[in-house]
Structures are given as structure tokens and as C-alpha cells.
DRENPAKE-465182 format. One record per residue (C-alpha): y, x, z. Coordinates in nm, 2 decimals, decimal comma. Example, Ala and Ser with C-alpha at 12.3 -4.5 7.8 and 13.67 -1.06 7.14 Angstrom:
% DRENPAKE-465182
-0,45  1,23  0,78 .
-0,11  1,37  0,71 .
This chain:
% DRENPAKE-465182
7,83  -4,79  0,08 .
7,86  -5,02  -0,24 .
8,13  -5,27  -0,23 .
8,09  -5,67  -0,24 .
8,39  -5,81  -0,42 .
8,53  -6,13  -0,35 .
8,74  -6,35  -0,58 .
9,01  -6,58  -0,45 .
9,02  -6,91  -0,59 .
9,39  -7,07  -0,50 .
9,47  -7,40  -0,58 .
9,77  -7,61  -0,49 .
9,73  -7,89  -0,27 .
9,70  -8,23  -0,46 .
10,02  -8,43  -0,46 .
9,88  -8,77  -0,58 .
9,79  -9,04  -0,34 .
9,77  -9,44  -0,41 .
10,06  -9,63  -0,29 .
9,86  -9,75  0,06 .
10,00  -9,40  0,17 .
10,35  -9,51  0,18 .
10,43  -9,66  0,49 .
10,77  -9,81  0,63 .
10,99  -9,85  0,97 .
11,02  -10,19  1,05 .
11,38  -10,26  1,14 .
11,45  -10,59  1,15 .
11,75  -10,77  1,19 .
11,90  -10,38  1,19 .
11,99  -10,38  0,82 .
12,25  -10,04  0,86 .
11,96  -9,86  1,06 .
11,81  -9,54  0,93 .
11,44  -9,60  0,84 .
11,17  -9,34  0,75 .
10,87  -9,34  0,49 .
10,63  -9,09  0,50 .
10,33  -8,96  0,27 .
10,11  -8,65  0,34 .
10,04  -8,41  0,02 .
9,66  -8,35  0,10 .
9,37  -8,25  -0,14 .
9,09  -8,33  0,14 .
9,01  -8,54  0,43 .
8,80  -8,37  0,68 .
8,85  -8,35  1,05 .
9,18  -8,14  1,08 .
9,33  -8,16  0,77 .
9,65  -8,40  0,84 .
9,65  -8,68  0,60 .
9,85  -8,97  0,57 .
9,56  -9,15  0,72 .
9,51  -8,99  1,09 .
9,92  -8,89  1,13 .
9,98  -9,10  1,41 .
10,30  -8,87  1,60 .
10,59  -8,64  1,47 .
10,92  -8,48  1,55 .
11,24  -8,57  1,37 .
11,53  -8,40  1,35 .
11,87  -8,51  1,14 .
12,19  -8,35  1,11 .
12,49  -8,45  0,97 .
12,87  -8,37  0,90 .
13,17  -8,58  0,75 .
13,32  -8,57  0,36 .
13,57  -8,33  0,48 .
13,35  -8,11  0,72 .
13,56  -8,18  1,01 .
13,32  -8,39  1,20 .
12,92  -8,28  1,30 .
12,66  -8,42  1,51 .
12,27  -8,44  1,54 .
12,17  -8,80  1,54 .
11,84  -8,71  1,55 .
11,68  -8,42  1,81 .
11,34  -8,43  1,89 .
11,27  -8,74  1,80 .
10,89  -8,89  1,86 .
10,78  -9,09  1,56 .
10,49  -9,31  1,61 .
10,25  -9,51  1,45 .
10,14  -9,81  1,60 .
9,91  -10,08  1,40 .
10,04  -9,91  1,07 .
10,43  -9,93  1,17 .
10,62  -9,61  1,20 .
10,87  -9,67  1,45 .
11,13  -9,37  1,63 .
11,20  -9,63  1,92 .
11,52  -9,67  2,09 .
11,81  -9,64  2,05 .
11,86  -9,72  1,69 .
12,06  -9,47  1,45 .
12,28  -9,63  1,23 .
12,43  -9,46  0,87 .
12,83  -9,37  0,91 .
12,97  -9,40  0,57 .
13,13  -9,06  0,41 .
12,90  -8,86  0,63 .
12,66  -8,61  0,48 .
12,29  -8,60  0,62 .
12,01  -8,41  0,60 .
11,67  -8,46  0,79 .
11,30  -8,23  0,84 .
10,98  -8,34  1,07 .
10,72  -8,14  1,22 .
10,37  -8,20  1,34 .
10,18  -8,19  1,50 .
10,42  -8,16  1,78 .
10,31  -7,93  2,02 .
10,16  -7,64  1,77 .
10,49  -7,49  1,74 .
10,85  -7,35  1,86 .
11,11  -7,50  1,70 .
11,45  -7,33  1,68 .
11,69  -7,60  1,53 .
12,00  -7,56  1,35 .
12,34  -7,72  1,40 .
12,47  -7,74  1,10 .
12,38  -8,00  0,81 .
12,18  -7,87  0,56 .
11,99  -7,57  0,74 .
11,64  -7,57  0,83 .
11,59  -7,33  1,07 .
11,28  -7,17  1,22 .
11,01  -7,22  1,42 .
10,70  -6,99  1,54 .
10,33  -7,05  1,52 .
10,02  -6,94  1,71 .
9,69  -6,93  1,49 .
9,48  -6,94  1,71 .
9,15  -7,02  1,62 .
9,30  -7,15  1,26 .
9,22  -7,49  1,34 .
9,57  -7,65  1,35 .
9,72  -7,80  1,02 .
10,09  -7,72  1,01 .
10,28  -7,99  0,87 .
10,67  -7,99  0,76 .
10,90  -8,25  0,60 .
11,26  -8,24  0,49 .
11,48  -8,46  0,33 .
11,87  -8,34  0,20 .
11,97  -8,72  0,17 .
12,36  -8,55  0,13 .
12,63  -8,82  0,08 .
12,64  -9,20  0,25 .
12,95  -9,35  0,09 .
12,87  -9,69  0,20 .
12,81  -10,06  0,04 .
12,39  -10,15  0,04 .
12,22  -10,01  0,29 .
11,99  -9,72  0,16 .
11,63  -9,73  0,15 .
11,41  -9,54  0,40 .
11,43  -9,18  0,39 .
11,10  -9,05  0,22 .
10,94  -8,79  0,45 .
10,70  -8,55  0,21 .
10,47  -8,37  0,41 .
10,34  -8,06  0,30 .
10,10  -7,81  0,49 .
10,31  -7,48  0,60 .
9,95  -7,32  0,66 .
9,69  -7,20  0,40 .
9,34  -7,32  0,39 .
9,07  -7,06  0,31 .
8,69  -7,11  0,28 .
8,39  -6,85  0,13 .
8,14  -6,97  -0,09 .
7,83  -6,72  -0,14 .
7,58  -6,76  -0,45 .
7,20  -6,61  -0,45 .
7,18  -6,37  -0,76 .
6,84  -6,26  -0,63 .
6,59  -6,24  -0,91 .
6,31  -6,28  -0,72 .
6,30  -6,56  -0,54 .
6,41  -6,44  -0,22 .
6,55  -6,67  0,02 .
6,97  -6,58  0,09 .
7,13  -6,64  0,45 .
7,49  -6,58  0,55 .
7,59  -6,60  0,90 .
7,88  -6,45  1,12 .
8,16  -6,43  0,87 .
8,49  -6,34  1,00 .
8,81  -6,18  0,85 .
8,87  -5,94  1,12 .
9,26  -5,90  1,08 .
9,36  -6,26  1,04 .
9,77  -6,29  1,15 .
9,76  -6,50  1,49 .
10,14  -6,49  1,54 .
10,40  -6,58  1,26 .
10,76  -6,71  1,24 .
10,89  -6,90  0,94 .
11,22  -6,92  0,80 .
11,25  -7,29  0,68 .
11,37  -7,45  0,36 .
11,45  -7,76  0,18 .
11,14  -7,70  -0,02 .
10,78  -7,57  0,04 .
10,81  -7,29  -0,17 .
11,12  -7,14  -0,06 .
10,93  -7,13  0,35 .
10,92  -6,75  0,38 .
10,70  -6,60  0,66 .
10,69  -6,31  0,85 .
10,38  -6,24  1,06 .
10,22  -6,05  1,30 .
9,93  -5,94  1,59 .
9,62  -5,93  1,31 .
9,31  -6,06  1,52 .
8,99  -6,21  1,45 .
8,90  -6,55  1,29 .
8,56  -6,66  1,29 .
8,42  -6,87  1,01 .
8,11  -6,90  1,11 .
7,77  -6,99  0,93 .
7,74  -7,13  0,62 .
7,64  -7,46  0,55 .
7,23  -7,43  0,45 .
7,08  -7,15  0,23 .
7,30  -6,96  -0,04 .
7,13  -7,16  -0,34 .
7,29  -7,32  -0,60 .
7,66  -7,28  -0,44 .
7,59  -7,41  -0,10 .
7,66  -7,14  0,10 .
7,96  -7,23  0,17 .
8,20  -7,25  0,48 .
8,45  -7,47  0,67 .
8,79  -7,39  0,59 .
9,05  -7,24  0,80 .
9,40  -7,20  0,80 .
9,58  -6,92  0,78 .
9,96  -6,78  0,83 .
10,09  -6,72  0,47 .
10,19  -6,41  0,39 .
10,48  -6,31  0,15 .
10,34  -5,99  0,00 .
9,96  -5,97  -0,12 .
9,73  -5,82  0,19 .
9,43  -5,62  0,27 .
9,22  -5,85  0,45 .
8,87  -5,73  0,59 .
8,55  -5,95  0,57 .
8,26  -5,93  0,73 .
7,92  -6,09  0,75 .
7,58  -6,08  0,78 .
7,27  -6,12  0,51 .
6,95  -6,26  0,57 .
6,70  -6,21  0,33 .
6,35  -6,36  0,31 .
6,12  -6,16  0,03 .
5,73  -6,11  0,04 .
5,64  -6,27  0,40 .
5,93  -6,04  0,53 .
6,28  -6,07  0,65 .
6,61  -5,77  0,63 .
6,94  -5,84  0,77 .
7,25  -5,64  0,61 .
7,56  -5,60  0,76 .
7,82  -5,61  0,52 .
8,21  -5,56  0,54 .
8,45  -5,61  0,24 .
8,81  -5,60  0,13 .
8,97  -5,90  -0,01 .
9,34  -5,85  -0,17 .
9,53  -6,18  -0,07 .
9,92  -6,32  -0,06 .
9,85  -6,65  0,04 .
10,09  -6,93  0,00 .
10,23  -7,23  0,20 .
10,01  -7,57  0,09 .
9,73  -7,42  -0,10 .
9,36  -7,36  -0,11 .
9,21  -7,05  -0,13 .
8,85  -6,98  -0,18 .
8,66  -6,67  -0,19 .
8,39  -6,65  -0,37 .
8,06  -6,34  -0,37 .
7,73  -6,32  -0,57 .
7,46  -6,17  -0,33 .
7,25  -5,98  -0,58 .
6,99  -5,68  -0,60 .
7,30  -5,46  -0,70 .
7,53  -5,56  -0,32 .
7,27  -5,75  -0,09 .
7,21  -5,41  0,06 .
7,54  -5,23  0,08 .
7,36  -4,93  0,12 .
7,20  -4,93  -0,20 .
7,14  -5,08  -0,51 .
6,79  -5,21  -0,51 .
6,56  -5,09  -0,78 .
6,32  -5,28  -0,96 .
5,94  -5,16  -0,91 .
5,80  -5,03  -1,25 .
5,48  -4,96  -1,38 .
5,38  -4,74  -1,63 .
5,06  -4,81  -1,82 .
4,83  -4,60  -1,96 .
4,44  -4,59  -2,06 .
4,20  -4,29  -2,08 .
4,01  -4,32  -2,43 .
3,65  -4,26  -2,40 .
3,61  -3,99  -2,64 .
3,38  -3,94  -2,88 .
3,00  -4,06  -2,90 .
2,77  -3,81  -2,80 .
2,41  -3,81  -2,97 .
2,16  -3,86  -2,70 .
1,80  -3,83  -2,81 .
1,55  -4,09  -2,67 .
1,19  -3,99  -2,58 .
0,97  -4,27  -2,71 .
């Protein structure tokens, strides 16, 4: 059976977005309160990516501990955040900033996707676990080491910087038939997808380190109209990242349309992967005459061409 490869495409999430994404805590006449803004790194806005735009609900957590280390406390646990007619609010009661106490802060959402483990101590991150499912959850994470309060003007809102713990993967098929047959993909899955993984949080993104496990099924589905021109091409998914690269299976089926007739080839592939917190991934294939039939390369029908020479004249008499 020939091989299809697949090339990976990874790119980072965008972290550029127009100032309109910044929103604020009102917290009037509460000029000591703590106050929030938050922006979402996203590179698209389709229906479950979480964007700035439709997060409406997270979780807060804060910890902090004095100058000298002798005093700790968790002024925030669990904390809903909501949004209500574009004003982030965490309700009542109001926390207020001690001076000489460190603090450090991280969010989650959405806020039932996960188990969160918390820790006590200011600066840690803990851990939390996650259930793939059906990859259709965006996993989103904040953190904020504001360190030191020593006092005088209040500071500004703590910037909450959302980035996706998740990685988003889509396939994109392109015809490379010669002969004008028509190119179908349906049924593509990776067939050892990680449904269960527990991160080890950080301060930053990168440092997130996951460990996974249970490999199951995730189905992409169909692609989006006939593989012409680059438009076969799938929804995206998101995956559990994975620390180490990995063996993923693929498979999917091939419709071709040649001559009045139709085949259907089952293919399965192999796709080496370590995918990464907050980016893109896509995998790309070229359905041509030497992999649409993983069975065998298809062979060109050739003629050759040759014509029998008539010989010599013969002299005929004619009776007159």
C-alpha cells in the first residue's frame, strides 16, 4: 500500500487586536479596588473559537503573600467574571489592594470544561485536567504575576491575556488529478486523538507542559465542496498538545468521478505531530494518480503507433 503524506502547517495564534478588545471593570467610587482588563489572542472568529468578542463568563483566581512571606491568603477563588452590556464586573464583595503584599492572578474558561487543582501559594499555577471530547471546546488560560503593591496611586486594572491551552488542527486536500476527474473527501478522522490530558500550568503559554492520555477517535468530517483549487478543506478541531512529536493515524475516504464512473478508496496515513499550546496546525495532501489509489500507482494508458506500408506496385496487365 503506497503512502499519502501529509504536511503540517503550524502557525502561532495572532496576537494583534484593535484597541475595542480591551475592556475594563467599572469600579466606581472604589478607587483601592482590584479591577480586571482582558483581551483574547485569536487568529479566527468562527463559532467556537473564544474571542474577545463572545467571552461573556470566567473563573478568577488570585493569590497573595506579604513583603516578608509571613502572611498568605487567596482573595480570589473561583471567582465568576461576567460581562454584562460590555462591563466586566466579579460582583460582590469588592477586593481591595493591601500595600507590601505580593499578588499574582490566572483565569480559566470556559468554566465548566475543566478540573481545576489550585495552588496556595503566590506565584504557582497549578493544574487542571481536560476532557476532549469531541474537540470542540476552546481552552482558554490567563495569568497575571502583578508581584509587589507598595502603595500610593492605585494601580491600573490587571491585564488578563488569554491564550488558547488547546491546538487547532484542520486538513486541506488538493486534486492533482490530470485528467479532469472530479476529487471527494469524506469521513476523515485521526483515529488516536488524546481525549484525556492534565496540564501543569505556567506564568507563560509556552512553559504549559502536558501530559496526556486514553487515544480515541475525532471525527472531522467532510470537507467543505470538491477538492479543487484548495477547497477541500475541513473545520478545525482542537486538540490536547503534546510535549514530544507523535504518530498520529489519519483516515479518509476518496471519491473519484472519471469517465461516467465513480471509485471510492479508503485511505489511512501517518502524520508525525508535537503540537503546541495556542497554535494552528494544518495538514495538508495532494490526491494524485501516484496516492488516490493507495493500492497502486495509476498508470497512464499508452498507445503505440504503427502503419503497415503497402509494399511494392505490382504490374497488372489489363485486357483491352
Amino acid at each position: 500500500m503506497k503512502n499519502l503524506f501529509l504536511i503540517g502547517m503550524a502557525a502561532a495564534s495572532m496576537m494583534l487586536a484593535s484597541c475595542s478588545s480591551d475592556e475594563n471593570v467599572e469600579m466606581a467610587n472604589n478607587k483601592n479596588a482590584i479591577e480586571f482588563k482582558t483581551f483574547v489572542n485569536n487568529s479566527t472568529r468562527t463559532t467556537n473559537d473564544a474571542t474577545a468578542d463572545n467571552l461573556m463568563k470566567f473563573k478568577i483566581w488570585g493569590r497573595f503573600e506579604s513583603k516578608d512571606g509571613t502572611k498568605k491568603g487567596a482573595p480570589f477563588v473561583a471567582r465568576d467574571m461576567t460581562k454584562t452590556g460590555g462591563v466586566w464586573s466579579y460582583g460582590t464583595p469588592l477586593v481591595y489592594w493591601e500595600k507590601d503584599y505580593k499578588y499574582s492572578f490566572q483565569a480559566l474558561a470556559p468554566h465548566d470544561a475543566y478540573t481545576f487543582t489550585a495552588p496556595t501559594e503566590y506565584g504557582e499555577w497549578g493544574s487542571l485536567t481536560f476532557d476532549n471530547k469531541k474537540g470542540e471546546t476552546d481552552l482558554i488560560y490567563a495569568t497575571n504575576d502583578f508581584g509587589l503593591y507598595n502603595g500610593g496611586s492605585c494601580p491600573a486594572a490587571v491585564n488578563l491575556t488569554f491564550n488558547h491551552l488547546l491546538s487547532r488542527v484542520r486538513f486541506q486536500f488538493t486534486n492533482g488529478m490530470d485528467d479532469g476527474s472530479g476529487v471527494y473527501v469524506t469521513d476523515v478522522k485521526i483515529t488516536n486523538a488524546y481525549a484525556n490530558g492534565t496540564a501543569a500550568l505556567a506564568a507563560s503559554i509556552d512553559a504549559v507542559v502536558w501530559t496526556t492520555s486514553n487515544p480515541q477517535e475525532l471525527v472531522f468530517g467532510k470537507m467543505t465542496g470538491k477538492v479543487d483549487d484548495k477547497t477541500g478543506r475541513s473545520d478545525h478541531k482542537y486538540m490536547i498538545p503534546t510535549t514530544t512529536a507523535t504518530d498520529y493515524t489519519i483516515s479518509f475516504k476518496v471519491t473519484r468521478v472519471h469517465h461516467g464512473v465513480t471509485d471510492v478508496y479508503d485511505h489511512t496515513a501517518t502524520v508525525s505531530l508535537a503540537l503546541q499550546p495556542n497554535k494552528s496546525y494544518q495538514l495538508t495532501a495532494t490526491l494524485d494518480k501516484k496516492n488516490i489509489n493507495p493500492d497502486e500507482e495509476l498508470c497512464p494508458i499508452k498507445f503505440d503507433v504503427s502503419v503497415n506500408s503497402w509494399g511494392n506496385f505490382t504490374d497488372t496487365g489489363i485486357t483491352m
